[in-house]
N, C-alpha and C positions, 0 to 999 in steps of 0.2 A: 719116714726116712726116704729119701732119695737115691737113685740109685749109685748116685757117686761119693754117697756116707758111708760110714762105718768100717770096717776092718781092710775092706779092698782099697779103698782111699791111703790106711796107712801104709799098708805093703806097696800099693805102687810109690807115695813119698818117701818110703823108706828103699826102698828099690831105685829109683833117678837119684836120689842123696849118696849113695854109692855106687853112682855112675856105670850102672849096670845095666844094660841093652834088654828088652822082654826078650828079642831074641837069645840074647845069653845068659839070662836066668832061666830059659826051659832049657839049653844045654847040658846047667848047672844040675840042675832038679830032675828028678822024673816026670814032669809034669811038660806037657804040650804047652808052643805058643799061644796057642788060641783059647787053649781053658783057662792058661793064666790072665786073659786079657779077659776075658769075661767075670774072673774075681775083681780084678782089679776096679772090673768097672758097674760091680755091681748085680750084674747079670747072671751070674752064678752064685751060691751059698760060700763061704769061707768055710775051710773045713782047719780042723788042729795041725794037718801035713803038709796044707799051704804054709801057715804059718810057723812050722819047724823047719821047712826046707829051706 
């Protein structure tokens, strides 16, 4: 798998699909811009708190 598969791929498609800024889904969340960007793009583990936040 590549780093742009799997669960961080859908969260950031699900994430632009609702027109919503990285920058203001770490606002959103507890979670930093930059950790989110590193799920998103593979570079970090998907954890179950990405995915509920």
């Amino acid at each position: 798998m590549s780093t742009i598969d799997g669960p961080g791929r859908w969260l950031r498609a699900a994430r632009e699909e609702a027109d919503v800024s990285l920058t203001r889904m770490a606002q959103l969340t507890s979670f930093s811009k930059s950790y989110l960007g590193m799920v998103e793009t593979g570079q970090w583990p998907c954890s179950p708190d990405i995915v509920l936040a």
